[in-house]
C-alpha positions in Angstrom: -3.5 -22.1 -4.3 -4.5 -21.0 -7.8 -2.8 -17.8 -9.0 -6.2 -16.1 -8.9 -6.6 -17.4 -5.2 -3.0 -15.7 -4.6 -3.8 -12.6 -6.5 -6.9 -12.0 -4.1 -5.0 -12.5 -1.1 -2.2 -10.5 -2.0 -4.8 -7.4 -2.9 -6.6 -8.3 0.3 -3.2 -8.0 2.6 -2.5 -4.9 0.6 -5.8 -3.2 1.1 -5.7 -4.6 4.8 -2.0 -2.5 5.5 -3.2 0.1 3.5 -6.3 0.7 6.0 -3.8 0.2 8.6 -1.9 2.8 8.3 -4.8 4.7 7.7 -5.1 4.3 11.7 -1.8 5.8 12.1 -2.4 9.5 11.5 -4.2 10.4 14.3 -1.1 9.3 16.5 1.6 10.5 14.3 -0.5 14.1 14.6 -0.2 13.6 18.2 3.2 13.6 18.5 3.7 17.3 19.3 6.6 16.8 16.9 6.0 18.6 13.4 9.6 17.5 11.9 8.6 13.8 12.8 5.0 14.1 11.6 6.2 15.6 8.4 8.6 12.0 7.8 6.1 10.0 9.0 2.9 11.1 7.0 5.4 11.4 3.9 6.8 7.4 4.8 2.8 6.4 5.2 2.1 7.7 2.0 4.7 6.0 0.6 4.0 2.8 2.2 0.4 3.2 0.6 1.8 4.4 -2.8 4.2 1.1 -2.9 0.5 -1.1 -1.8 -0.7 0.3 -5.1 2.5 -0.5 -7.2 2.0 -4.2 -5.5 -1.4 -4.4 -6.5 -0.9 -3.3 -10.3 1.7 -6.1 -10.8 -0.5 -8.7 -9.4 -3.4 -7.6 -11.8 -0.7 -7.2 -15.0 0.5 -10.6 -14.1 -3.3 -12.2 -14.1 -3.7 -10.3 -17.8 -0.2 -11.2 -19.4 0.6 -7.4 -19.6 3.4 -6.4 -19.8 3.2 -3.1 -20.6 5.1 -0.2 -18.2 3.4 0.1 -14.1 2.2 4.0 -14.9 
């Protein structure tokens, strides 16, 4: 695998667990539980904030940047 061939599948898993979880709100709004919905949409949205962090390091490491991940 070619680091370009990894970078694509690592931004394809991350955009595949991001869509994923996606899936997930209808049933954690189901719940009937508002203090679990509340730490479960906020861990989601982290989950899907962390997916983005992934994929900026992937692209950084294809350019040689090494600037900050902001």
């Amino acid at each position: 695998m070619t680091p370009t061939e990894a970078s694509d599948s690592i931004k394809l898993t991350c955009d595949e667990i991001s869509k994923a979880t996606l899936k997930l709100q209808p049933a954690i709004r189901a719940l009937g539980n508002p203090a679990a919905q509340d730490e479960l949409l906020k861990a989601t949205y982290e989950l899907t904030k962390n997916l983005e962090t992934v994929k900026k390091i992937v692209r950084k490491s294809l350019t040689g940047t090494s600037t900050p991940l902001t």
